[in-house]
Each structure stands twice: as C-alpha cells, then as structure tokens.
Chimera marker file (.cmm) of the C-alpha trace (Angstrom):
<marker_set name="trace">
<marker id="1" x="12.205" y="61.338" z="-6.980" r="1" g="1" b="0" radius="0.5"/>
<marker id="2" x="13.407" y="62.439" z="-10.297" r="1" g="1" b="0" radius="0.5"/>
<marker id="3" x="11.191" y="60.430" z="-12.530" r="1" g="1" b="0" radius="0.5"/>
<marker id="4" x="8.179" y="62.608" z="-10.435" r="1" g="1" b="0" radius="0.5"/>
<marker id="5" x="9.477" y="65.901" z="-10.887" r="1" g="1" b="0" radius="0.5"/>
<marker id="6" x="10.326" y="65.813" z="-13.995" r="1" g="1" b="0" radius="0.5"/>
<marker id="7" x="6.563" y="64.942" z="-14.625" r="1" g="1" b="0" radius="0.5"/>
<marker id="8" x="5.601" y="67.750" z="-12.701" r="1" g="1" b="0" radius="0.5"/>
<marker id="9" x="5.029" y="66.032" z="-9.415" r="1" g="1" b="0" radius="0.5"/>
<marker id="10" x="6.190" y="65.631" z="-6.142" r="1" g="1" b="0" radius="0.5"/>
<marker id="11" x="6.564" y="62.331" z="-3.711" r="1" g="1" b="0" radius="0.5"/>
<marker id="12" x="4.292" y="63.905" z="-1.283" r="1" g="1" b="0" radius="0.5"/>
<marker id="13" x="1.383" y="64.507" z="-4.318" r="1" g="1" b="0" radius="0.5"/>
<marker id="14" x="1.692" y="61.004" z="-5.397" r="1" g="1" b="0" radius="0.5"/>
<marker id="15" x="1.735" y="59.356" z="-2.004" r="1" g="1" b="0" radius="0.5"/>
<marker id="16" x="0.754" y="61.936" z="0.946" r="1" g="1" b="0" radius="0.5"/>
<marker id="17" x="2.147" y="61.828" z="3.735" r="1" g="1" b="0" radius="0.5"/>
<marker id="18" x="1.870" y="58.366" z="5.152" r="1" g="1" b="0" radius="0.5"/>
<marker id="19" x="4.546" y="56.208" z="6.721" r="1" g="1" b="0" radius="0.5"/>
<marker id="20" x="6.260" y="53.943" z="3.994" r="1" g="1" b="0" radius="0.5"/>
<marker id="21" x="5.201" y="50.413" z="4.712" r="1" g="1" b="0" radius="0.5"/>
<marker id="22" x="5.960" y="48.120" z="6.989" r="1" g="1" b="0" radius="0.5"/>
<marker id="23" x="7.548" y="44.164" z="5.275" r="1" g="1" b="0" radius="0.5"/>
<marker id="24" x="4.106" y="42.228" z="6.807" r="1" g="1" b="0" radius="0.5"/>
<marker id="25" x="5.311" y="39.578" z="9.212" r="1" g="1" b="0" radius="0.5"/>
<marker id="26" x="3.747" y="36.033" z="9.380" r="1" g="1" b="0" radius="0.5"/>
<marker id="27" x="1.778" y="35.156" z="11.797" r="1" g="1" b="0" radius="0.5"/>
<marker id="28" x="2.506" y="32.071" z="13.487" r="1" g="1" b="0" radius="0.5"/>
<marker id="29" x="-0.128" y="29.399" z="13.253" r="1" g="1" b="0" radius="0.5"/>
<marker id="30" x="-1.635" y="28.879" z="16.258" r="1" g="1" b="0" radius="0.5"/>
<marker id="31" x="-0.366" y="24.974" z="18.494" r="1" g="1" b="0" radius="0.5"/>
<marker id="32" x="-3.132" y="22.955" z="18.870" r="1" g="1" b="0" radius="0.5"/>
<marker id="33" x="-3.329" y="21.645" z="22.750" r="1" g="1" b="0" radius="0.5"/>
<marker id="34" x="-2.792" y="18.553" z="23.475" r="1" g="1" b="0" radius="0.5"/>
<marker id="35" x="-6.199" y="16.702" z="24.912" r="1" g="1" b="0" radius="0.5"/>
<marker id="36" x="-5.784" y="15.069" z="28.204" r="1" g="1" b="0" radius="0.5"/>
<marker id="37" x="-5.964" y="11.208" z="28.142" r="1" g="1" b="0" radius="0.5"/>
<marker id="38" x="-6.963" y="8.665" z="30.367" r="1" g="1" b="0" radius="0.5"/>
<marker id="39" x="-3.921" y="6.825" z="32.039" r="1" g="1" b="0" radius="0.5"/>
<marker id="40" x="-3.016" y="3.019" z="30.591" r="1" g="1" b="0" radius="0.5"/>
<marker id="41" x="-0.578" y="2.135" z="33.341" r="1" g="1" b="0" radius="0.5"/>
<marker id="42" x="-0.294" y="2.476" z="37.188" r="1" g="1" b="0" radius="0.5"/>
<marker id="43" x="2.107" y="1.275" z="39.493" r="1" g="1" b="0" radius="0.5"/>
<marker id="44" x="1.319" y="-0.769" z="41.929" r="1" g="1" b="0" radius="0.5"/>
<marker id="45" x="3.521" y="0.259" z="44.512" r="1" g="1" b="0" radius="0.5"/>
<marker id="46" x="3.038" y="3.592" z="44.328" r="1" g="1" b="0" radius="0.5"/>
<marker id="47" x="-0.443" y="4.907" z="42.733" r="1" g="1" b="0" radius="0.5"/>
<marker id="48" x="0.519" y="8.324" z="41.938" r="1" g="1" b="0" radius="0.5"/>
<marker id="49" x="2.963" y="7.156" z="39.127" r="1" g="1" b="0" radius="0.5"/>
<marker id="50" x="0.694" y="6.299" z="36.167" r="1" g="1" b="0" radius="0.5"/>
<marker id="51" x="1.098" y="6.880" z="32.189" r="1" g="1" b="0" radius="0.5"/>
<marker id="52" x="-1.185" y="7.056" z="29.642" r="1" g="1" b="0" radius="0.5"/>
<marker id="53" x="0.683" y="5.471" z="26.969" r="1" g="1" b="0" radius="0.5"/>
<marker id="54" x="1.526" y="8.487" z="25.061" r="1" g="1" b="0" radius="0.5"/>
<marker id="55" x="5.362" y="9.996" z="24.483" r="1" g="1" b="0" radius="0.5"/>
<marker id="56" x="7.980" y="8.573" z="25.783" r="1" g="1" b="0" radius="0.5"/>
<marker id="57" x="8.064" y="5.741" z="28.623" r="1" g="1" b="0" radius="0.5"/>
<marker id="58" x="8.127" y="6.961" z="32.559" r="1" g="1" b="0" radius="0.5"/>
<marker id="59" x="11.212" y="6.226" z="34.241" r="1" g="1" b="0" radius="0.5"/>
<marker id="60" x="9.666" y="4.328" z="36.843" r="1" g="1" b="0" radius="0.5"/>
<marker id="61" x="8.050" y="1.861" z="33.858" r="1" g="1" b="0" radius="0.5"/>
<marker id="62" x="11.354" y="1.355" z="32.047" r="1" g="1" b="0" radius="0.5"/>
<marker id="63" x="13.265" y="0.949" z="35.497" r="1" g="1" b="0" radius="0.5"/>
<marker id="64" x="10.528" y="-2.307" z="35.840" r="1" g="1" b="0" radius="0.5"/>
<marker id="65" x="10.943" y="-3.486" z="32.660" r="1" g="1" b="0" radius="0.5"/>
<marker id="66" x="14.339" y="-3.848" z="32.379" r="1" g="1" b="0" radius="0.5"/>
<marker id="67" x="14.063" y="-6.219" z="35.454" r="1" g="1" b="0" radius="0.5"/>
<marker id="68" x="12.180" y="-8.475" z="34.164" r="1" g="1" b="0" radius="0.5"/>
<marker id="69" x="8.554" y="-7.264" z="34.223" r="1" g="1" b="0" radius="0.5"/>
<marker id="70" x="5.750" y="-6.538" z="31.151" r="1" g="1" b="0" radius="0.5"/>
<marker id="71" x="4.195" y="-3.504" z="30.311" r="1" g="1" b="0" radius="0.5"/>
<marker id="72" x="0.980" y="-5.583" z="30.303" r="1" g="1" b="0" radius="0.5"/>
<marker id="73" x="1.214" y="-6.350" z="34.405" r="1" g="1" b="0" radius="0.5"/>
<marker id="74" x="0.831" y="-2.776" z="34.722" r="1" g="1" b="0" radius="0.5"/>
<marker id="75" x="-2.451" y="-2.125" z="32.474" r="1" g="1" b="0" radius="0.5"/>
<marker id="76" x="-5.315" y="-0.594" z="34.366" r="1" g="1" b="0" radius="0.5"/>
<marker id="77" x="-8.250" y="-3.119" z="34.079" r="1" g="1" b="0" radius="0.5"/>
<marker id="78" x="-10.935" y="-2.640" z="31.876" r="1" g="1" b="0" radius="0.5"/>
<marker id="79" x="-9.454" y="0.380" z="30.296" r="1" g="1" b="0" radius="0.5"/>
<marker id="80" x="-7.491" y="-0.311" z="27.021" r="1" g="1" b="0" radius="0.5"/>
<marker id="81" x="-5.574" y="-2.350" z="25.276" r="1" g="1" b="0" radius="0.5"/>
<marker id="82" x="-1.286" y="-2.086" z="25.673" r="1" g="1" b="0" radius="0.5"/>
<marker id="83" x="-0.057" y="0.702" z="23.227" r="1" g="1" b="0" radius="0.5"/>
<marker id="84" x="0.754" y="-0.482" z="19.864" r="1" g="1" b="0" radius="0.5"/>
<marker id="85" x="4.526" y="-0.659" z="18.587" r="1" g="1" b="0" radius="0.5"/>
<marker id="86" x="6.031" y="0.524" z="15.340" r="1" g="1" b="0" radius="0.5"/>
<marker id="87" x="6.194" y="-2.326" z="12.794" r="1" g="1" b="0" radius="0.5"/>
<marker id="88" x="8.112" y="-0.117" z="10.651" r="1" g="1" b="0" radius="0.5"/>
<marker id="89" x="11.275" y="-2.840" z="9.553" r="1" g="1" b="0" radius="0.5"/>
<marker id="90" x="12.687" y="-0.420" z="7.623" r="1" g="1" b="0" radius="0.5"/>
<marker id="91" x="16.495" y="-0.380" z="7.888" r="1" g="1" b="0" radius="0.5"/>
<marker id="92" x="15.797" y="-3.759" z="10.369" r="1" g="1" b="0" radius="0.5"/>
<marker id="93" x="18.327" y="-6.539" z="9.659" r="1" g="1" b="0" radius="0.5"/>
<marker id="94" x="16.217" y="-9.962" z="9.519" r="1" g="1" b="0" radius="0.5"/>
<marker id="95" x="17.640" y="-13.514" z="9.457" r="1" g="1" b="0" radius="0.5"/>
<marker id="96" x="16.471" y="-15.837" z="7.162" r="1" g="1" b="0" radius="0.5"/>
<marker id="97" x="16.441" y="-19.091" z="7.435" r="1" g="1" b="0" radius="0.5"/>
<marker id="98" x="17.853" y="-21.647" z="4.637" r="1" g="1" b="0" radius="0.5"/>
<marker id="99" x="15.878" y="-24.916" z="4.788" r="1" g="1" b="0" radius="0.5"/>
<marker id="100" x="17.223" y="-28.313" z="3.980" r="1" g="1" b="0" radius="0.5"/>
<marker id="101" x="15.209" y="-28.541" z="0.812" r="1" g="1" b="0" radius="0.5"/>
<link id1="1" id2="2" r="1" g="1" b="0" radius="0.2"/>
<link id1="2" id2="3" r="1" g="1" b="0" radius="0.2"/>
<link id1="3" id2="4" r="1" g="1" b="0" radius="0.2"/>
<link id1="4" id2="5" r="1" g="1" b="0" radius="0.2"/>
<link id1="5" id2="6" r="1" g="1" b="0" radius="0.2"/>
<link id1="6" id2="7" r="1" g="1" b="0" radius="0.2"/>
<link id1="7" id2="8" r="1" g="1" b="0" radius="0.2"/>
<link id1="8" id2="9" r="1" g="1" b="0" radius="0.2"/>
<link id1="9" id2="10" r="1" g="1" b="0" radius="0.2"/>
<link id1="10" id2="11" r="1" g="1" b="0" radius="0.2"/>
<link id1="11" id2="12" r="1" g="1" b="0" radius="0.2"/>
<link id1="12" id2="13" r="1" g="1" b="0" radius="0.2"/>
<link id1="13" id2="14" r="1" g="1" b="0" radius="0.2"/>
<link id1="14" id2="15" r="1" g="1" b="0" radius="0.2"/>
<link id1="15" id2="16" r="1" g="1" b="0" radius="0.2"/>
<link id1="16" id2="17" r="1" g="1" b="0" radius="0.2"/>
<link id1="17" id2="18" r="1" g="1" b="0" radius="0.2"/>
<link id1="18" id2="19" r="1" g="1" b="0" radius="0.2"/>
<link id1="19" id2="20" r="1" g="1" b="0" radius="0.2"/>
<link id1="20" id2="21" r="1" g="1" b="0" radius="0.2"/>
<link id1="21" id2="22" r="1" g="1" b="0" radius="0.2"/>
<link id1="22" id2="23" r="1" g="1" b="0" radius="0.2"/>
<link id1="23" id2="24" r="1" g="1" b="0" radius="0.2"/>
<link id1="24" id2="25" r="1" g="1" b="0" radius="0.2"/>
<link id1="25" id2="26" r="1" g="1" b="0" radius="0.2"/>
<link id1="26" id2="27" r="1" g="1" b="0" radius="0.2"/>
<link id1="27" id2="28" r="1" g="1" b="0" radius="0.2"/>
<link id1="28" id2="29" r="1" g="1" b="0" radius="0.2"/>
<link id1="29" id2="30" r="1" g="1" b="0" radius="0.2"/>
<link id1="30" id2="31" r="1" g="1" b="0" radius="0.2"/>
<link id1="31" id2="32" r="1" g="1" b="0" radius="0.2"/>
<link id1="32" id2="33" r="1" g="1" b="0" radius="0.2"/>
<link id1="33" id2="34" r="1" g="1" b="0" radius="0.2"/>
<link id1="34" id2="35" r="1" g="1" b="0" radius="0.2"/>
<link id1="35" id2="36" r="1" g="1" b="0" radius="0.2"/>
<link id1="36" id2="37" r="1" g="1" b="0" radius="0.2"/>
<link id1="37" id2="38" r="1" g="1" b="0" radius="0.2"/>
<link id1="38" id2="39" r="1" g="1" b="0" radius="0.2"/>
<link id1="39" id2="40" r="1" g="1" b="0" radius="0.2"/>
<link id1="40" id2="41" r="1" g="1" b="0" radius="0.2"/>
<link id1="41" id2="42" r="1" g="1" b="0" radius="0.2"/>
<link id1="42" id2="43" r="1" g="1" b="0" radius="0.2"/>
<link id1="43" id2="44" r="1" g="1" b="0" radius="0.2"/>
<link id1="44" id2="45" r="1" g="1" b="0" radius="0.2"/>
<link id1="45" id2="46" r="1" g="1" b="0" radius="0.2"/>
<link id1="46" id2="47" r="1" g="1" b="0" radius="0.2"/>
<link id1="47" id2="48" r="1" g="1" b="0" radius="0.2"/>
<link id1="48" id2="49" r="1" g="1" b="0" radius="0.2"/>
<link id1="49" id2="50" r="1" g="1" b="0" radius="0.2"/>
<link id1="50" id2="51" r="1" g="1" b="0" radius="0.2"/>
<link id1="51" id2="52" r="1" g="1" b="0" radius="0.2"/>
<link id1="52" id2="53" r="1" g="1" b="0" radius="0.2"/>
<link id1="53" id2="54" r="1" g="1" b="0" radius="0.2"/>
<link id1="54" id2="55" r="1" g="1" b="0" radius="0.2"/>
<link id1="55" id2="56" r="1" g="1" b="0" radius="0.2"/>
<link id1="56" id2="57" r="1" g="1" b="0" radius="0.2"/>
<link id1="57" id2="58" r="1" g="1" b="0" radius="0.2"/>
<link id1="58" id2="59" r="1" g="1" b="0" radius="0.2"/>
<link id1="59" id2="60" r="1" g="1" b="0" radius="0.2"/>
<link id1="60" id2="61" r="1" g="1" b="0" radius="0.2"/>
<link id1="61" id2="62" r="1" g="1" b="0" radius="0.2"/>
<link id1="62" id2="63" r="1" g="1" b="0" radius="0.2"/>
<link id1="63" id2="64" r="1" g="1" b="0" radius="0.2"/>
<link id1="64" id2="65" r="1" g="1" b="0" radius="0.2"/>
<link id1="65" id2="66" r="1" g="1" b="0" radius="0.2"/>
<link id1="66" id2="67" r="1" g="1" b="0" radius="0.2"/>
<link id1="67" id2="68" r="1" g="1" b="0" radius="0.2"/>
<link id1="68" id2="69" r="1" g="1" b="0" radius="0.2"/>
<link id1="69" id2="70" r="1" g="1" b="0" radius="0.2"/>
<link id1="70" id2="71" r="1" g="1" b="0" radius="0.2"/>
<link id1="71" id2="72" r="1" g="1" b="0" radius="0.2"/>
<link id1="72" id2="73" r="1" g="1" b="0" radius="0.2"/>
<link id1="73" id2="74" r="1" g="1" b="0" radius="0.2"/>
<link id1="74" id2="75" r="1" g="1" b="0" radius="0.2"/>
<link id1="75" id2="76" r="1" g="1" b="0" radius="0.2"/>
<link id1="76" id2="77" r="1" g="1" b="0" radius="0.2"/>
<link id1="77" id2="78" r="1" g="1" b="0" radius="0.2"/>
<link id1="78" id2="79" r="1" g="1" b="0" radius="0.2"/>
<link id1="79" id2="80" r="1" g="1" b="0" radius="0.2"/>
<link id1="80" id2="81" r="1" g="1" b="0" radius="0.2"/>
<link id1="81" id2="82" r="1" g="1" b="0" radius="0.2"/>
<link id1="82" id2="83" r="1" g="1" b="0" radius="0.2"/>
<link id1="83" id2="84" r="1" g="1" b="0" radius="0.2"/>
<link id1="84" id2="85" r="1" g="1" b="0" radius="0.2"/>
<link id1="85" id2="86" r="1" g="1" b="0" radius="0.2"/>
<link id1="86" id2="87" r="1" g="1" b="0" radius="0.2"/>
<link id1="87" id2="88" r="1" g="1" b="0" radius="0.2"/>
<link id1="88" id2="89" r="1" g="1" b="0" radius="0.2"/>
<link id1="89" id2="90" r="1" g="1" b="0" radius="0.2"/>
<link id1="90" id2="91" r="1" g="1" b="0" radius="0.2"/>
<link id1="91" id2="92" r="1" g="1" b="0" radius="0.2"/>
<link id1="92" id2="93" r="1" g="1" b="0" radius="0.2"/>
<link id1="93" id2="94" r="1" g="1" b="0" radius="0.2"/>
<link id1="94" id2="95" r="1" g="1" b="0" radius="0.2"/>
<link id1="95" id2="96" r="1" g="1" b="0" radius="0.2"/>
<link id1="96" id2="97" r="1" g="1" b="0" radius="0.2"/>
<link id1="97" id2="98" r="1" g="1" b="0" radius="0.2"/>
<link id1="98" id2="99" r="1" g="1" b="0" radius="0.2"/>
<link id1="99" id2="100" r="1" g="1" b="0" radius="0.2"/>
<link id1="100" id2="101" r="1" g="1" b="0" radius="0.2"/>
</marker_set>
C-alpha cells in the first residue's frame, strides 16, 4: 500500500474493487467405470453365485477349492478360458536341482 501511494496511487485505482483471488483448486480427474463382464464361473449348486474372473476370488469359490476342487470344474462352457495367474517370480524362492554329473 505504500509503494502505491507514494506513486500517487491508490489499491482501489490499480485493482478496483474486485474480490482478491481465490488459490484455484484441482479438479479431480474424473473414475472411469468399470464395464460389466460376462461371468467365467457358476456354481453348480446354487446358480445365482457366479464370478467373472475379475478381483478377488468369491468366498463360495475359495471355500471349494480348498476342498479339493479346480477352478476349471466351475468354467461356464463355451465362454472363456480360466483366468490367467501372475508369473511374476520375483522375490519366489526356487529349488534347484544338482545333477549327478
């Protein structure tokens, strides 16, 4: 305020009478939706359980599983192949072998 009236001016002169700015916030960038998929997997025993392969595994899948069954008895026919696994080996222990040679 000095620095203008020493020149002769004052604040309102130089910059009228408008609100001093608002600090601009970001705008988030907008999610993309996730596109429905066709299911992979259905139970048998109960037809409204099914899975399309995506995110995590259903309950009901990993409670069959772990006695004994494949995720490939549960495949719809003629749909798609079973979902891929990670082959990533990083930080994997493997055991090697020695030969008698």
């Amino acid at each position: 305020m000095a620095l203008a009236a020493r020149h002769g001016y004052t604040i309102e002169e130089l910059f009228g009478d408008q609100p001093a700015a608002q600090p601009t916030r970001r705008k988030r960038s907008a999610r993309r939706k996730a596109t429905k998929v066709a299911p992979k997997y259905r139970d048998p025993d109960n037809e409204l359980n099914s899975w399309s392969g995506r995110g995590s595994m259903p309950r009901w899948l990993a409670k069959k599983i772990r006695f004994g069954q494949h995720p490939t008895d549960f495949l719809i026919p003629g749909l798609a192949k079973p979902t891929a696994r990670k082959t990533n080996s990083i930080g994997k222990r493997t055991l090697v072998k020695q030969g008698d040679t």
